[in-house]
C-alpha positions, 0 to 999 in steps of 0.5 A: 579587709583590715589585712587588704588595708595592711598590704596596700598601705605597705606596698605604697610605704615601699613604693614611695621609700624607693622612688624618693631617694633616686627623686631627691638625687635628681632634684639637686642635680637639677640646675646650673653648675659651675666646674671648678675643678676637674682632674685626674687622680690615681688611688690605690686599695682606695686610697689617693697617691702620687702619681707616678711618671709612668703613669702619668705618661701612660695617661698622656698617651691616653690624651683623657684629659684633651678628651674631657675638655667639656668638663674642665675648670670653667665649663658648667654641666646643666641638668633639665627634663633627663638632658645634661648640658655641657658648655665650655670654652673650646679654640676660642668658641662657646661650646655647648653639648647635649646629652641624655642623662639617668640617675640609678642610686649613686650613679649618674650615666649620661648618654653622649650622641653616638659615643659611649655612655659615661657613668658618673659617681655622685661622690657629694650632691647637696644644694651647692656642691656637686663631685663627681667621679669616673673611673677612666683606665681599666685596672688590669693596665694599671696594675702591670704599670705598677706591678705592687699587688695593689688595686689601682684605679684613675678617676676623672674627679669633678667638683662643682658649685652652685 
């Protein structure tokens, strides 16, 4: 019986250490943010660098930016019972967008109506401060824009407050 004790109390143990974190994550996530500011940023070997024109051009041909309006300076993303809102401001009009949303460990994916999910980053998650990045170009391209043996990545970076 003491051993049957034993296994039960360990498995409740790991039970509740596994679920608490992701339950915590989405506890803060929970609520209205206010996006103030949202860019595109070039790293390489982890480290953030200037942009170069290529690059840039590379990016501006991609039009990510135009593509992400629902994230930009102004907008607000809104977490509630597995939705994520988006309302920005778009010709003029208020916009709102509604999507599915999971959290995995550090991972944030939110599933758009018809269009590819977008997994997220939680960079910084506290009561008032929210980042979160997406990677949006493949390396592989990046790495023959460059051509300098280093790893390059372009993350879409989201900061926003409470």
């Amino acid at each position: 019986m003491k051993k049957l004790f034993v296994a039960v109390a360990a498995l409740a143990t790991m039970l509740f250490m596994s679920c608490t974190k992701e339950q915590t994550t989405d506890a803060k996530l929970q609520g209205t943010w206010k996006v103030k500011s949202a860019n595109i940023e070039l790293y390489e070997d982890g480290q953030k660098i200037e942009t170069p024109a290529a690059v840039k051009e590379f990016l501006e041909d991609l039009e990510i930016e135009e593509k992400m309006t629902s994230m930009s300076e102004g907008a607000t993303l809104s977490f509630a019972n597995g939705k994520a809102t988006s309302t920005y401001t778009r010709d003029g009009k208020t916009v709102s967008d509604v999507a599915d949303y999971t959290i995995n460990g550090s991972t944030l994916t939110i599933k758009p109506n018809g269009g590819e999910n977008l997994n997220f980053t939680i960079k910084e998650l506290t009561a008032s401060n929210l980042v979160l990045t997406l990677s949006v170009v493949e390396s592989a391209e990046l790495d023959k824009l460059i051509n300098d043996k280093k790893s390059h990545s372009v993350l879409f970076v989201i900061t926003c407050t409470k």
